[in-house]
C-alpha positions as CSV (number, residue, x, y, z in Angstrom):
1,X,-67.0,-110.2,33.1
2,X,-68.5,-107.6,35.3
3,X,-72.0,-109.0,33.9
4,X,-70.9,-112.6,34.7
5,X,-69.7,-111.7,38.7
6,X,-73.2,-109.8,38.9
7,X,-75.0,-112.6,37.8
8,X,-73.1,-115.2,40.3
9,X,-73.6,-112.9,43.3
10,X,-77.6,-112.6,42.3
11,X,-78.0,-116.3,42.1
12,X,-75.9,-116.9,45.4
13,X,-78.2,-114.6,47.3
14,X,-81.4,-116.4,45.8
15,X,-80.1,-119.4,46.8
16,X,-79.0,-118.8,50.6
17,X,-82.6,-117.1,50.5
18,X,-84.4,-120.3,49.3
19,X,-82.4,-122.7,51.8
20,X,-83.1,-120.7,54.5
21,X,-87.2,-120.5,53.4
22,X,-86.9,-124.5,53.9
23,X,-84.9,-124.7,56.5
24,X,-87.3,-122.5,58.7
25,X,-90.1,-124.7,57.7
26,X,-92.4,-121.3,57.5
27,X,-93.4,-122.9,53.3
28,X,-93.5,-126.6,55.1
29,X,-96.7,-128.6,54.2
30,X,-97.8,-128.9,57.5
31,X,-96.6,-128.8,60.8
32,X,-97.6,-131.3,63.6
33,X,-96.5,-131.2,67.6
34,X,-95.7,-134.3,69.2
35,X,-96.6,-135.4,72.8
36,X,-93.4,-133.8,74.7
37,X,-94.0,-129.9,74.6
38,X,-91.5,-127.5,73.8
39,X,-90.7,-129.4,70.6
40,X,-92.0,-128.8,67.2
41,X,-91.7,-131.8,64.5
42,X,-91.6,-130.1,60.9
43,X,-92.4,-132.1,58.1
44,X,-91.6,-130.8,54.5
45,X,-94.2,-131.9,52.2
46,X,-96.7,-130.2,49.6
47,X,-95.5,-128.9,46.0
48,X,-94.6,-125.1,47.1
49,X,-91.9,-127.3,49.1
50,X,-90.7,-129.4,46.2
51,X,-91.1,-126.2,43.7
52,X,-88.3,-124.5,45.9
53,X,-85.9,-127.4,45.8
54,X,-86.3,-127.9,42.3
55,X,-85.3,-124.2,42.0
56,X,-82.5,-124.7,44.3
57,X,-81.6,-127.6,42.2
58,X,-81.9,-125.4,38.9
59,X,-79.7,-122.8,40.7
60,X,-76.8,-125.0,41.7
61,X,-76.6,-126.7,38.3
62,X,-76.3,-122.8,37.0
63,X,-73.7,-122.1,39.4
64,X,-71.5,-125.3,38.5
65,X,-71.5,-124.2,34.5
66,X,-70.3,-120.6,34.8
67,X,-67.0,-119.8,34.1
68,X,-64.7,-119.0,36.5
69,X,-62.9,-115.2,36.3
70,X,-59.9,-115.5,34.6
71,X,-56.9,-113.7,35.7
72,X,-55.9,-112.3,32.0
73,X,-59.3,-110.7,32.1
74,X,-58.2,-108.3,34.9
75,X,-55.0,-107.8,33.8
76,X,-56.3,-106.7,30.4
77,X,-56.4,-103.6,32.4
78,X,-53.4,-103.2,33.8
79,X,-50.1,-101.1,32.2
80,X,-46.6,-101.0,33.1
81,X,-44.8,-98.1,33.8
82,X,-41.0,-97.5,32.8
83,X,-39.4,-94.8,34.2
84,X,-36.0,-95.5,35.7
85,X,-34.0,-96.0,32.8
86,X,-32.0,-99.1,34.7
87,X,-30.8,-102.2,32.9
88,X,-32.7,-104.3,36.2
89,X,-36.3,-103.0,35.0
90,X,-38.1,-105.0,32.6
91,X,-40.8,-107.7,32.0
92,X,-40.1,-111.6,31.0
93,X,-41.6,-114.2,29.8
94,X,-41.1,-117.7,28.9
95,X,-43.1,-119.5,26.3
96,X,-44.7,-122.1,27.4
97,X,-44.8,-125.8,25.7
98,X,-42.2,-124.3,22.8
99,X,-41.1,-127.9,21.4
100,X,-40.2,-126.7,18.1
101,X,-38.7,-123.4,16.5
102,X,-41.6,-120.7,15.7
103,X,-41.1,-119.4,12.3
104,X,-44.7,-118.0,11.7
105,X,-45.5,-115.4,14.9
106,X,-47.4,-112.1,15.7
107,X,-46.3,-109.8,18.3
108,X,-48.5,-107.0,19.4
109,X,-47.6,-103.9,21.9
110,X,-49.1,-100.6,22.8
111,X,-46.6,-98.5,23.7
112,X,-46.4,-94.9,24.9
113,X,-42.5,-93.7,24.8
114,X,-41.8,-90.8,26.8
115,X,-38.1,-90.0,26.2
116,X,-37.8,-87.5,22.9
117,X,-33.9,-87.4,23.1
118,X,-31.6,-88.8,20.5
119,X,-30.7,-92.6,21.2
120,X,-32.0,-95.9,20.7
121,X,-34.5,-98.0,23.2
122,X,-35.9,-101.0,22.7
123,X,-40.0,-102.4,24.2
124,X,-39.7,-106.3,22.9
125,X,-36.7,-108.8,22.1
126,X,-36.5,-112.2,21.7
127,X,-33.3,-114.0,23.2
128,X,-30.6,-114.3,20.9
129,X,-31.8,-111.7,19.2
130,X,-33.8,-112.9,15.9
131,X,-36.2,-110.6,16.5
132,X,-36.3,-106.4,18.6
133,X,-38.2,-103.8,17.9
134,X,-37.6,-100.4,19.4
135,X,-36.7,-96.8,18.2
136,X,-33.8,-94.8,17.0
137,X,-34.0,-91.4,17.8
138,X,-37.5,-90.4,15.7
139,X,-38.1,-93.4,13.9
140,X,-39.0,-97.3,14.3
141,X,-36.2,-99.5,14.3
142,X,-36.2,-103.6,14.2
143,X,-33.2,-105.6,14.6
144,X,-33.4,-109.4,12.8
145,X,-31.0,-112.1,13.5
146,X,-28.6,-112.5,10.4
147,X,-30.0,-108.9,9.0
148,X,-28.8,-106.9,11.2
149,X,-30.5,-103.4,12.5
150,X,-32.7,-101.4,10.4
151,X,-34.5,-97.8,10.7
152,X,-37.7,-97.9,8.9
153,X,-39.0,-95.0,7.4
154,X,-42.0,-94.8,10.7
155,X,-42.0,-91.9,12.8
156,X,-42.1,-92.2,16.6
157,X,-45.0,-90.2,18.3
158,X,-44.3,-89.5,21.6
159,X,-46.1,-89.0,24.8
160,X,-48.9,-90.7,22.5
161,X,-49.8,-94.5,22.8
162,X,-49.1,-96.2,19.6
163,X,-49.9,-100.0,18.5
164,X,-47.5,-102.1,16.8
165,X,-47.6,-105.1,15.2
166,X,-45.3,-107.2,13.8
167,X,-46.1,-110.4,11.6
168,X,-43.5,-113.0,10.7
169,X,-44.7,-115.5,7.6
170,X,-42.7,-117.7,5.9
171,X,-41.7,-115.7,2.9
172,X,-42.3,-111.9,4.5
173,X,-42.6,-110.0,7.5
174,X,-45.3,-106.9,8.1
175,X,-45.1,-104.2,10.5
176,X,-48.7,-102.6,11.3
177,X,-48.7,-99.4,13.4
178,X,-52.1,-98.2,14.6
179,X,-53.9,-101.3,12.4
180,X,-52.1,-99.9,8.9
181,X,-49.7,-101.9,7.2
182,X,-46.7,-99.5,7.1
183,X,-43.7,-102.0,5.9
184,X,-43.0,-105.5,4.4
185,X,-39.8,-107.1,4.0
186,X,-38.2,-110.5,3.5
187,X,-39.0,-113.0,6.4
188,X,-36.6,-113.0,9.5
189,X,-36.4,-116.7,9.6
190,X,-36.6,-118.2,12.9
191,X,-38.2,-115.8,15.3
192,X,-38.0,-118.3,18.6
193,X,-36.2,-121.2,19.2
194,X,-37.2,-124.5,21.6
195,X,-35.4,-124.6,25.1
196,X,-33.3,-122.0,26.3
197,X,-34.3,-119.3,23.4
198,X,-38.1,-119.7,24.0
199,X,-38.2,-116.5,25.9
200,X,-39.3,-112.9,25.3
201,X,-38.2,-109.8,27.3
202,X,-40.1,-106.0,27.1
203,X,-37.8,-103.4,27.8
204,X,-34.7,-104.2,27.3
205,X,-31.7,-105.2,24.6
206,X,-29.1,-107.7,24.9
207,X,-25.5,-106.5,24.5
208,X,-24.2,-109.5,22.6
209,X,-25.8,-111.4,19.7
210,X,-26.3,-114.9,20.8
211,X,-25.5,-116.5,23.7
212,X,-27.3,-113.9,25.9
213,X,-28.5,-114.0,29.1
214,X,-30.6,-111.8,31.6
215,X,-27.5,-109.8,33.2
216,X,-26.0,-108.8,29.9
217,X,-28.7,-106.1,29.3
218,X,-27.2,-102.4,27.2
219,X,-27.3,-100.1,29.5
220,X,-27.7,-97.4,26.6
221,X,-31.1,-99.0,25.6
222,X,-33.8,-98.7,28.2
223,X,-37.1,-98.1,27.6
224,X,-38.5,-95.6,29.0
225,X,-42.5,-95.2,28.8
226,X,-45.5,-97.4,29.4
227,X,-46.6,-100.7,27.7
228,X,-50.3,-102.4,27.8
229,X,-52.1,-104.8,25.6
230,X,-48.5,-107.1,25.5
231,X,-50.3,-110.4,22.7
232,X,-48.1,-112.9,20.9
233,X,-50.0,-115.5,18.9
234,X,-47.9,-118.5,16.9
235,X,-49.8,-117.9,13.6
236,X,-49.9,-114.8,11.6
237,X,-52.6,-112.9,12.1
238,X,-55.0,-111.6,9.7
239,X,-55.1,-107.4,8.7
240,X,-58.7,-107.5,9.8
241,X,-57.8,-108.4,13.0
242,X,-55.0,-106.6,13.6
243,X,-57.1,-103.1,12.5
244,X,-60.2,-104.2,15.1
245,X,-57.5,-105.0,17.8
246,X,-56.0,-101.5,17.7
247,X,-59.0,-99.6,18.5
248,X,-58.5,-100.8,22.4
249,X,-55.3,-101.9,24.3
250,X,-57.5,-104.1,26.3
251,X,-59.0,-106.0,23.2
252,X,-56.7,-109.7,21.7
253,X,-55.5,-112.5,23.8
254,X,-52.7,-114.0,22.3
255,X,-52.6,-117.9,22.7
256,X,-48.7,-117.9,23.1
257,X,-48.6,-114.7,25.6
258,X,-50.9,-112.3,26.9
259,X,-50.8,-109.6,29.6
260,X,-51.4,-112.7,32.8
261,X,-48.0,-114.7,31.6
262,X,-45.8,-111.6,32.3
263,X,-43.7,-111.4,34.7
264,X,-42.3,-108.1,36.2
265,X,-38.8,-107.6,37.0
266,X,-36.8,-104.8,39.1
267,X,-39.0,-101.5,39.7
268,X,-41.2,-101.7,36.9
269,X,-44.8,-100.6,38.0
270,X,-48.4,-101.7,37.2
271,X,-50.4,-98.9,36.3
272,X,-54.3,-98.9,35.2
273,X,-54.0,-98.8,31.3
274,X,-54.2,-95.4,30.4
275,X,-54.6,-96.3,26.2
């Protein structure tokens, strides 16, 4: 990106260079005075005059194919910061063009938590619950609708950024930590639903099982730490993939949501990506 911006800026200044070359007329053909003095006729002929226009032309048509900076390409760098422990701070996002339930998904999150003490948080939920992952005291802990909660045998490392992944398929579910496969269970069935359920919160756990909303957040649940690197895709995503994308938080754009579709809520802060 930083290459693409240099190269824009270069051409730009080659280009207000050359039309200032013709328009001063000091390359023109020739140069002829008419009858009334004071005023000189300029007439832009000869082949070093049409070389430069061609290379204007060449320019432009450069200029018109470049891509233009994409927002998600700076906010690949950004992190967000979790450190009040209220039920109004969190990020949300709504899925886009959801016209049918998602079954097959894979959510990716670097997370960094910060509080050691003995209770349960939780850094990604679906509404209505079919799908939360978050931590119980020490260890990793995943809530699935119709399953109910359950510790897996993961240990939290904190003050430490740490990527997990979790894949849903249609006959199992994966959780990766750090690119390794650490557990695989029987699919959670519908992970997000069209309409209303088509949303995703970070931060934050419902109180109530289904018909949730926004204010009904447990207090007892906050996350406290930093996030970056925030991907969902609407396939299942290969192990290969999954190991290259841990080696960077800034690496992955999922095609669902990625780090530019999130929106923050309450006192949550950006923070360059420290991971």
């Amino acid at each position: 990106m930083v290459a693409k911006k240099l190269i824009a800026f270069v051409a730009f200044v080659m280009l207000i260079t050359l039309l200032e070359q013709i328009k001063s007329g000091v390359h023109a053909g020739r140069m002829t005075k008419p009858k009334k003095a004071g005023r000189v006729k300029v007439i832009h002929t000869g082949p070093r005059v049409r070389k430069l226009k061609k290379k204007v032309e060449e320019l432009e048509k450069q200029l018109a194919s470049m891509e233009p900076c994409e927002p998600c390409e700076s906010a690949k760098t950004e992190g967000f910061l979790f450190d009040s422990n209220a039920t109004t701070d969190y990020l949300k996002v709504e899925v886009e063009g959801l016209n049918k339930p998602l079954v097959v998904l894979t959510s990716c999150t670097w997370v960094k938590f910060k509080d050691s003490s003995p209770r349960w948080e939780f850094f990604w939920c679906t509404l209505g619950q079919h799908l939360c992952l978050g931590r119980a005291s020490d260890n990793l802990l995943v809530r699935r609708r119709g399953v109910g909660f359950r510790e897996l045998n993961i240990v939290i490392r904190f003050n430490e950024w740490s990527n997990y992944c979790v894949t849903t398929g249609l006959d199992r579910w994966k959780v990766y930590v750090d690119g390794t496969l650490r557990e695989s269970l029987p699919a959670a069935g519908i992970v997000l639903k069209e309409g209303n359920e088509g949303k995703m919160v970070y931060g934050q756990f419902y109180k109530d099982s289904y018909y949730s909303s926004e204010n009904t957040f447990n207090p007892e649940s906050c996350f406290v730490g930093e996030m970056a690197g925030i991907n969902v895709w609407d396939r299942v995503l290969s192990e290969a993939e999954i190991s290259e994308m841990s080696k960077s938080c800034t690496s992955g754009k999922g095609n669902i949501v990625s780090m530019a579709d999130l929106k923050v809520i309450g006192g949550v802060k950006k923070i360059p990506a420290s991971c």
